[in-house]
N, C-alpha and C positions, 0 to 999 in steps of 0.2 A: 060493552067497552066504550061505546061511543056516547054512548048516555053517562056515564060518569066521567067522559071528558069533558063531558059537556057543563054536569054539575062540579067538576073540577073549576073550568072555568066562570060561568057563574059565581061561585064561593072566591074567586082568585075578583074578577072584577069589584064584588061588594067588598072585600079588603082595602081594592082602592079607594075606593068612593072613601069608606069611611077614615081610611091615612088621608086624601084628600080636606077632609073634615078637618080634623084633628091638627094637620097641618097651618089651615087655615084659622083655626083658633090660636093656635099658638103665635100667629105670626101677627092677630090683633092684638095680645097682649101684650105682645113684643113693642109693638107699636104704640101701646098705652104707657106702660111704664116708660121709654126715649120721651114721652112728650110732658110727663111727669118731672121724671129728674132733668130736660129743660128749662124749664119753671122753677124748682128747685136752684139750681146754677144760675138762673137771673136774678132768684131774693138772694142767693147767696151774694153775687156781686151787689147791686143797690145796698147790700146791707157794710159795705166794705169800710168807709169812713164814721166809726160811731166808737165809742169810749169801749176802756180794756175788758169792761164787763160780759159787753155784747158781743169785743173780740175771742172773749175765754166761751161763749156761748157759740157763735160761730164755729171756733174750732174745733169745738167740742161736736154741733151738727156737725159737721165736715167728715171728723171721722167717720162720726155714722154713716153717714150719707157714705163717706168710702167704702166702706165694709157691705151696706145695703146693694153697691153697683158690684163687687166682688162676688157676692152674692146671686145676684141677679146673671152676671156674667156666667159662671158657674151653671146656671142655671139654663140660660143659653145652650151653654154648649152640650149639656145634657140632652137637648131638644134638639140641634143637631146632628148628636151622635146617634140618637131615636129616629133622626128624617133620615140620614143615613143606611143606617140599618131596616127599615120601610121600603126606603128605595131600591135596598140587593133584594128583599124578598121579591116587589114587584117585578126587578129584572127577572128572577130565576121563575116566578111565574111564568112572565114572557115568553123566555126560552121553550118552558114547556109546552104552553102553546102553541111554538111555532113546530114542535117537533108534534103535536098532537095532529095539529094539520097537515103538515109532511106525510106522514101516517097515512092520514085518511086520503087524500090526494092519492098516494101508492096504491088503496086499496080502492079506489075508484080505479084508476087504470087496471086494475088486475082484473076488474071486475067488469071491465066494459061487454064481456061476451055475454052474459048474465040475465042482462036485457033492460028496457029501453025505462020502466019503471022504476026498478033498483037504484039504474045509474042515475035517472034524475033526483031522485029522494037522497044519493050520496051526494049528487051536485050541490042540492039546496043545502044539507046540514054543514057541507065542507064550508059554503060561502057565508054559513051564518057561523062557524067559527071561526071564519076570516076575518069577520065583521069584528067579532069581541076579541081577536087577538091585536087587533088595530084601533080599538077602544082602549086595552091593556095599554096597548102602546103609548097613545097618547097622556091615559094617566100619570104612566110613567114621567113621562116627560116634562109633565104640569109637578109631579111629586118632586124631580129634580128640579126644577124651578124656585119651587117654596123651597128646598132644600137652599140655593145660592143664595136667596133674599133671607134667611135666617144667619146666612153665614155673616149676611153685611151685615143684618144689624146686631152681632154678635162685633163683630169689630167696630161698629157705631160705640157699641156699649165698653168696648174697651180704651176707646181713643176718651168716651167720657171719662172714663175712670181715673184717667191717667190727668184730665185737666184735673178733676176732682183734688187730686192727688198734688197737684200743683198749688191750688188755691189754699187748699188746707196751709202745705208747708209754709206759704207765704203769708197765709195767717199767722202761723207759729211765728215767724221772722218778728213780722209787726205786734205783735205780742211782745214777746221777747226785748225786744230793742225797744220800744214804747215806756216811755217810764209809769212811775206805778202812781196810784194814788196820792199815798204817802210823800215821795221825792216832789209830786205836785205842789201838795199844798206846803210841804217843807222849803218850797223857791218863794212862798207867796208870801 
């Protein structure tokens, strides 16, 4: 029994590790694509005073670009709800470690009459699954971490959206209102 709590635990810690992983890659990309459509939202502005052509061509990126951050958003929060769902596993692993140690703790004390070798090979194993249930722990907590730095830059991503969302329309405005070719050269 104690031997498969053991590779309970084991297999529960490599879980983390590699949500650890996973997390952290997601949360680089995350970071690539914010400094991506930065850059994007700076040609967009520079490109703001130029004839109704480049404004029909702006507009036209704008949307996309809107749709590509809806997207991406979307896509966030798929990755959240994943770091989320990572994170209750790890908790209920936890729990069971902490009751797996519970356990052997009780069965150390029951067993102290038993004798003097027993009890110290219970001592050691108990202390080595205290050790990896305070490993767990701390994954955990590193795994809720990444979990709130995905949440910002899911709200990062949405607060772009929404300028996104802005500049378009006020593209469309200065479109719209901008007289056309035609009424140009028909004043000349």
């Amino acid at each position: 029994e104690h031997e498969s709590l053991r590779a309970g635990l084991e297999q529960a810690h490599d879980q983390a590790v590699q949500s650890h992983a996973a997390s952290e890659t997601r949360r680089v990309a995350a970071e690539e694509q914010t400094a991506r459509l930065e850059e994007q939202i700076a040609q967009l502005r520079a490109a703001h005073g130029s004839t109704e052509s480049e404004q029909l061509t702006r507009l036209s990126e704008s949307e996309a670009e809107a749709e590509s951050l809806r997207q991406q958003v979307e896509e966030l929060q798929q990755m959240v709800s994943d770091a989320r769902t990572e994170a209750e596993v790890l908790r209920a692993d936890y729990e069971q470690a902490c009751s797996s140690v519970r356990e052997l703790e009780n069965i150390v004390s029951e067993s102290e009459g038993r004798g003097d070798e027993s009890r110290e090979q219970w001592i050691a194993e108990t202390s080595e699954l205290r050790s990896a249930v305070e490993k767990l722990s701390s994954e955990m907590d590193q795994a809720n971490s990444e979990l709130n730095q995905l949440r910002e830059a899911n709200e990062d991503l949405t607060r772009r959206l929404t300028e996104v969302k802005q500049e378009r329309d006020q593209s469309r405005l200065e479109v719209e209102s901008s007289p056309s070719q035609e009424e140009v050269q028909s004043l000349r």
